[in-house]
N, C-alpha and C positions, 0 to 999 in steps of 0.2 A: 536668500529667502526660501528657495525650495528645500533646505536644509531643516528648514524649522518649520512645515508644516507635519502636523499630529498625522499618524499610518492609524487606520481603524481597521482591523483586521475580523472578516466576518468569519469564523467558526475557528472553536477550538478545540480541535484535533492535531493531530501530532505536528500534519503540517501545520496549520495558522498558527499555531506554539511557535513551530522553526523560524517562523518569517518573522514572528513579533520579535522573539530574543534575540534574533539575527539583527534587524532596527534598530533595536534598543542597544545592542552595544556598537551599535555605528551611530550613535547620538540622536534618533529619531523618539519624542513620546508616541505609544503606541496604546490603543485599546481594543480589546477582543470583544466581540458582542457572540455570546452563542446561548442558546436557550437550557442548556445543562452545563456540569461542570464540566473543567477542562479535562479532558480525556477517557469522557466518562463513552462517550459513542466508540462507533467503530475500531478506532484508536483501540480503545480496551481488548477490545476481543479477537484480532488480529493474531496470526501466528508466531510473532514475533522474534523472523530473522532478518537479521539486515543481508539481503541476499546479493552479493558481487556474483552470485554466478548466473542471475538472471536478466542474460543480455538479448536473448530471445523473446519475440513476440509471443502472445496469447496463442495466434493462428502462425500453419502451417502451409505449406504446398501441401496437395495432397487432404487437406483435413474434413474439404467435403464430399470423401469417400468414405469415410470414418463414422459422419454426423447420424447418420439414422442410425448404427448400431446402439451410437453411443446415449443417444434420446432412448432408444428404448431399453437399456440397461439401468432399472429401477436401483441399481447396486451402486451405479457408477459413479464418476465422476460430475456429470455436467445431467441437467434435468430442467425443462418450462413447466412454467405452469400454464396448463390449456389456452387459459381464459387469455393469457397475456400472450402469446404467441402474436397475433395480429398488431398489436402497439410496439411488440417487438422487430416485425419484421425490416423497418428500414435501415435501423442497426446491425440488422445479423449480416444486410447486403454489404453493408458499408464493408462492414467484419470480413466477409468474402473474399472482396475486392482487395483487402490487404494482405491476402494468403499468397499472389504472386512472386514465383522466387526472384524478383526484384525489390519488388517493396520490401519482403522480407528481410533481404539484405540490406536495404536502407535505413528500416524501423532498427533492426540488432543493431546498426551502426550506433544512432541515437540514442538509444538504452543504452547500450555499455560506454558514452559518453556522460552520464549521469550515474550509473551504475555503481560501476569501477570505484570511483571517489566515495561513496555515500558513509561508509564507513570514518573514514578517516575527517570527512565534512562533520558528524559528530564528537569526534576526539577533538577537532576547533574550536565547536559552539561550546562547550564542555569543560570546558580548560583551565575554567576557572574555580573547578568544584575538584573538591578531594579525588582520587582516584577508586578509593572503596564508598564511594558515596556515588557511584555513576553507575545505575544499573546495564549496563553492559557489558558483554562479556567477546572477547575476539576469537572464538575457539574452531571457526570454521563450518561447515553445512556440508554433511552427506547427501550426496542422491544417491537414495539406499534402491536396489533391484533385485524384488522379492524374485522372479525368473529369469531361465535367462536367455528367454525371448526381450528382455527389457535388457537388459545387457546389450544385445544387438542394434535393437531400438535407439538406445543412445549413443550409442557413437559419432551418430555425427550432428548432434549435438553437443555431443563433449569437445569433439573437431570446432566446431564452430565459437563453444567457449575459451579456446584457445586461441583460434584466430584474433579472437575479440581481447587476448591482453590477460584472460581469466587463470588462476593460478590452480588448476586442476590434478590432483594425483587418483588415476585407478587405483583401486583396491580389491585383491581377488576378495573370495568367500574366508578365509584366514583372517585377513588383515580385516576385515567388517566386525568378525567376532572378536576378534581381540578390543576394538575400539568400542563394538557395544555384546557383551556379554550376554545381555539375555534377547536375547534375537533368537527366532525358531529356528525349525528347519527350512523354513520358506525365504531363503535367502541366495540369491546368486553371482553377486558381487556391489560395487560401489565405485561411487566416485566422492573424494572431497575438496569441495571449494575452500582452500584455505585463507582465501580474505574476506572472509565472511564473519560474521559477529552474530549475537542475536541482543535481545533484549529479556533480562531474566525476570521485569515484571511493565508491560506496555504500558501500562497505568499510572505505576511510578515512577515510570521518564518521562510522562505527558505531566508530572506534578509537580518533578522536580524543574522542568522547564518553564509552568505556568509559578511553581513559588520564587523561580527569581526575575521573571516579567513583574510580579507584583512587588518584591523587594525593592527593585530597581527605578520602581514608580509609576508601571505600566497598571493599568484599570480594566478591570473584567465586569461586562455587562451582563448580566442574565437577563436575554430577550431574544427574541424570534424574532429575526428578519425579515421581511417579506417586500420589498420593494424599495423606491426612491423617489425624492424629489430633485429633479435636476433643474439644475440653475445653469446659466449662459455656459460654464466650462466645463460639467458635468454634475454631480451628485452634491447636492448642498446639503442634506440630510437623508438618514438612511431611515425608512420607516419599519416600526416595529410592534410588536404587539405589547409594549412598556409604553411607548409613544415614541416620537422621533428625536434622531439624534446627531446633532449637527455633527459632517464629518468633513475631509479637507482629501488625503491621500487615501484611496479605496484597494485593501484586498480581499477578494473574495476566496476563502478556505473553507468554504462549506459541504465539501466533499459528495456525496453523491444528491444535497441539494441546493446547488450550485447552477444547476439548470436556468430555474427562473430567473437569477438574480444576473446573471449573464448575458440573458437575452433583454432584462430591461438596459442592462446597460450597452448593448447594441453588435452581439455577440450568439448568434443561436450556433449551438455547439451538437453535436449528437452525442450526447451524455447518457446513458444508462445504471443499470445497476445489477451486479453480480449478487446476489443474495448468499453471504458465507455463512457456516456455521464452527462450531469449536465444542468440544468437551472436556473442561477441566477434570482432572481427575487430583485431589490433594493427598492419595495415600495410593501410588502406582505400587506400589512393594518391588520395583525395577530400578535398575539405576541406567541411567542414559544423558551419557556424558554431554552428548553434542546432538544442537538442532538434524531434523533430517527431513526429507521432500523426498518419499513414492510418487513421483511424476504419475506412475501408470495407472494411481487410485486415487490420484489429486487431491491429497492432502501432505500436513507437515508435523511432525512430533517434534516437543518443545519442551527442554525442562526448563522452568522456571522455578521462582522462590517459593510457591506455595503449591507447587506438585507440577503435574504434568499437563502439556495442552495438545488437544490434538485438535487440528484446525484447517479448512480447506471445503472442497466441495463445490462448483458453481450453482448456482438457483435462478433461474428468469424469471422474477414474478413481482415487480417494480417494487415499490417503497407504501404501498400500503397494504397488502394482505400477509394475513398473520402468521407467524413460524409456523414451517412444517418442521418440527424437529424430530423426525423419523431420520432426516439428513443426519441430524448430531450422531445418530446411533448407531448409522450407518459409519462412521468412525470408526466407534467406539469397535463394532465387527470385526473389523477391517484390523485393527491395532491389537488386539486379540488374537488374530490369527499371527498375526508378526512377532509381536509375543507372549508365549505362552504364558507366563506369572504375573502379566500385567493383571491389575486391582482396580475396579470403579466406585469403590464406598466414598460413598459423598459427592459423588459425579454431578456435576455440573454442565447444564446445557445454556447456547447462547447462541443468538442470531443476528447478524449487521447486512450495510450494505456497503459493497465495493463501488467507489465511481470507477464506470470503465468507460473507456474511449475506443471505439471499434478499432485503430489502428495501433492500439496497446501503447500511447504515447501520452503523457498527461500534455496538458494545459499549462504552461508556464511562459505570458506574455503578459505585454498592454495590452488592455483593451483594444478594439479598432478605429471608436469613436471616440472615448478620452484619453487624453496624456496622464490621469490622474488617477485613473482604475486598472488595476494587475489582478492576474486570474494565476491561482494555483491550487487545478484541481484535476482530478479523472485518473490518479494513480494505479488503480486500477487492484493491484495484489501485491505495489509494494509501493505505500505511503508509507508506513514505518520506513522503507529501507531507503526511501529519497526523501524523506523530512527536511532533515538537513541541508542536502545539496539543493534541497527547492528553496529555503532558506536564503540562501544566496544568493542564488539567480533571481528572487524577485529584490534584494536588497540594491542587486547590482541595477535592474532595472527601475526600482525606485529613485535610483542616485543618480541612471543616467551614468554608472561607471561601466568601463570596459570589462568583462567578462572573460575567464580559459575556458568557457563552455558555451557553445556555439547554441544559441538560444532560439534558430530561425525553425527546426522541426518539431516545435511544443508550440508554437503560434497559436493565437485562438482564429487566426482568419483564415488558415491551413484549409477548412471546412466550407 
């Protein structure tokens, strides 16, 4: 009987895609309720690599030594907004708290146990679609170091992507410019992740994922979630701004608004939101063969099908006040200096939000209260790159099957 209960999967982003298609070819009907189309949020505007070399936590030992500079660098990386400081503060502790070179070492553990696989979990879910009809491409991820104080800086990180399994080669300042040509003078060597992939358009993998849920017989609601009626075993219908709608197997994929539906189902999580931005550019006049990540300017250059994306940047300033896209352009600066011939005609600006989890670990459980509710959310900076592998992990827990990934540090009761 539990085989034949309908999966209602709430949000359609790349995860709640992964986990639907995932059910669906393990014989489960499934339906998506999200208030826009599938892939149109965050999903979209994401950097689009699938990063195996991100086995590393957000925070560091050491990183709040760093934190006032880096707040008051209007240039930088990471920036709040005034207002939200205070809403923010029990996050940033939690955040803190997981900077111990313990924890550290525990969180890297966990990531590069979901990591490692994410790629290859998409070559599965896939497998049944042409090979040149799979927007994906497996060409690997630089971490490009415009100095070469960042040179020094990562080493032991790169140390540690090794420890973790990660298939890393250095690259002097030669072998950088050979693989990307038009790179300035502002370059001091490389590192590339060679099991890494990207995605050459995040939109059209979020479509071609949600056209074969619909092929296959799966149902897409257009409606806004916002609560539940729970009956004796849990959620008997899920209410919406359509009206309600009776449901049976519950997963919540609503990514960084995921919060409320969690805690009515009996789950308070410390969920937040990174506020990213991106600049498309569709006529770079560059060529740039392979995804790349300036760690030290926190962002990532991306070619895809219809020009270039540069994407990245943290923002604290929750899920309803309006772009600052000063952020975007702050990019756009930055990519500019890196390389000189880069072109912005027809530039495109765009802003989301990242569910983050202060211990950089998402959310991939049961519930605590029901047997019938799974949580997969708080990715954080790489939902594209764990789509898939979240896909599985919550199929496996749907099924009650045994699992090769050890599911007990993405717990939602962790908290």
């Amino acid at each position: 009987m539990n085989d034949q209960r309908t999966v209602t999967i709430i949000g359609a982003g790349i995860v709640g895609l992964c986990c639907a298609r995932t059910l669906q070819r393990r014989g489960r009907s499934v339906t998506v309720i999200d208030h826009g189309e599938p892939g149109r949020g965050t999903s979209y505007g994401n950097a689009g690599i699938l990063s195996a070399g991100s086995v590393l936590p957000e925070g560091h030992p050491g990183l709040w030594k760093r934190l006032p500079g880096l707040l008051l660098d209007r240039t930088g990386p990471l920036t709040f907004r005034p207002g939200y400081l205070p809403q923010m503060l029990p996050w940033l502790l939690r955040f803190m708290a997981n900077t111990t070179p313990g924890r550290v070492e525990e969180i890297s553990k966990a990531l590069a146990s979901i990591v490692l696989p994410g790629v290859q979990h998409y070559v599965d879910l896939l497998d049944d679609v042409p090979a040149d009809q799979v927007p994906i491409r497996r060409q690997g991820c630089l971490y490009l170091y415009p100095r070469p104080r960042d040179v020094a800086a990562a080493e032991p990180d790169n140390a540690a992507r090794k420890r973790r399994g990660v298939a890393v080669e250095i690259l002097g300042p030669d072998e950088v410019r050979q693989l990307i040509p038009a790179i300035g003078p502002d370059m001091a060597g490389g590192a590339l992740a060679t099991q890494s992939g990207h995605a050459t358009s995040p939109l059209a993998l979020s479509q071609l994922l949600a056209a074969q849920i619909e092929a296959a017989g799966g149902v897409f609601v257009r409606a806004r979630a916002d609560g539940f009626t729970i009956g004796a075993d849990g959620p008997s219908h899920v209410r919406t701004d359509q009206g309600d709608i009776a449901v049976e197997d519950v997963v919540i994929a609503a990514g960084a608004f995921s919060k409320p539906l969690a805690a009515a189902l009996g789950n308070r999580v410390p969920l937040d939101t990174e506020r990213g931005y991106h600049m498309m550019l569709p006529q770079p006049e560059i060529e740039v063969r392979v995804p790349m990540l300036i760690s030290s300017l926190g962002f990532g250059v991306t070619p895809m099908s219809d020009g270039l994306r540069l994407a990245g940047t943290v923002e604290f300033g929750g899920l309803k006040a309006a772009p600052n896209y000063a952020r975007a352009d702050i990019l756009l600066a930055h990519a500019k200096r890196l390389f000189p011939g880069l072109k912005d005609k027809g530039a495109e600006r765009w802003m989301g939000h990242r569910p983050s989890m202060p211990d950089s670990l998402p959310v991939i459980s049961r519930s605590s209260r029901f047997d019938r509710v799974f949580y997969a959310f708080g990715h954080g900076h790489l939902g594209l790159s764990l789509g898939a592998v979240t896909g599985r992990m919550i199929a496996d827990l749907v099924q009650d099957r045994p699992s090769d990934i050890d599911a007990t540090p993405f717990r939602a009761s962790r908290f």
